[in-house]
N, C-alpha and C positions, 0 to 999 in steps of 0.2 A: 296435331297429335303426334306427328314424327319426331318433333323436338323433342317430347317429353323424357323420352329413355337418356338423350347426349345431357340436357338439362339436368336430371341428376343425377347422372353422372359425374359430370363437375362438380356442380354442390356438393356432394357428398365425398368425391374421392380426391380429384383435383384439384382444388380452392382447399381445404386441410395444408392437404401437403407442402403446396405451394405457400402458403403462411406458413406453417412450422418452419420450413426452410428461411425462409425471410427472417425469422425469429432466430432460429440458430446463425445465421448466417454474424446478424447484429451483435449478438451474445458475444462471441469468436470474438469481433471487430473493436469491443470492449472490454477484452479479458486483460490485455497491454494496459500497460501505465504511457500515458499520452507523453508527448515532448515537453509539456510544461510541468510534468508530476515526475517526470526522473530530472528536471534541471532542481524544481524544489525540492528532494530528495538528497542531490549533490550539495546542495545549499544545506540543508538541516547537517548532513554527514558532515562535513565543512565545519560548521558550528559547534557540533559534536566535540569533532576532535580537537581543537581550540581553547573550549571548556576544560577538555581533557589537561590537557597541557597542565594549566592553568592550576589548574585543581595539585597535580603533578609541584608544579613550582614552591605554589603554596604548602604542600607538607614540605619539600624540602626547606624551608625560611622556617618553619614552626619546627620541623627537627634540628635545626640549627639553635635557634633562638630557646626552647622549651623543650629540651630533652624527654621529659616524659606529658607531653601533649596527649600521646595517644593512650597512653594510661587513664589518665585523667578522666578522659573522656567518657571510657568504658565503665568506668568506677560510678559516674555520675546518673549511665541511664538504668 
């Protein structure tokens, strides 16, 4: 019967805590983007700007080629 007061004690003060801690702890340890989620980030940015480009290129060929391309366009939707 001497146990029973330290007994819950724990249970009820001790053991809480000590899981919520373990919980926050994890949370924290998760909130980073890992090393393979900022390399496929750099990859997608990468890809991005490429597209970018591209896109870039391409109006310059159609304002060369098609003077009013962009008119056009605007007229039609």
């Amino acid at each position: 019967m001497n146990l029973e007061l330290p007994i819950i004690l724990l249970l009820t003060i001790v053991a809480p805590i000590a899981i919520i801690g373990h919980y926050i702890t994890e949370w924290r340890k998760q909130r980073g983007l890992s090393a393979e989620d900022e390399a496929s980030m750099d990859r997608l940015r990468s890809d991005a700007d490429k597209l970018e480009q591209r896109i870039h290129i391409m109006e310059r060929i159609l304002d060369d080629e098609v003077p009013d391309w962009r008119q056009r366009s605007h007229e039609q939707v």
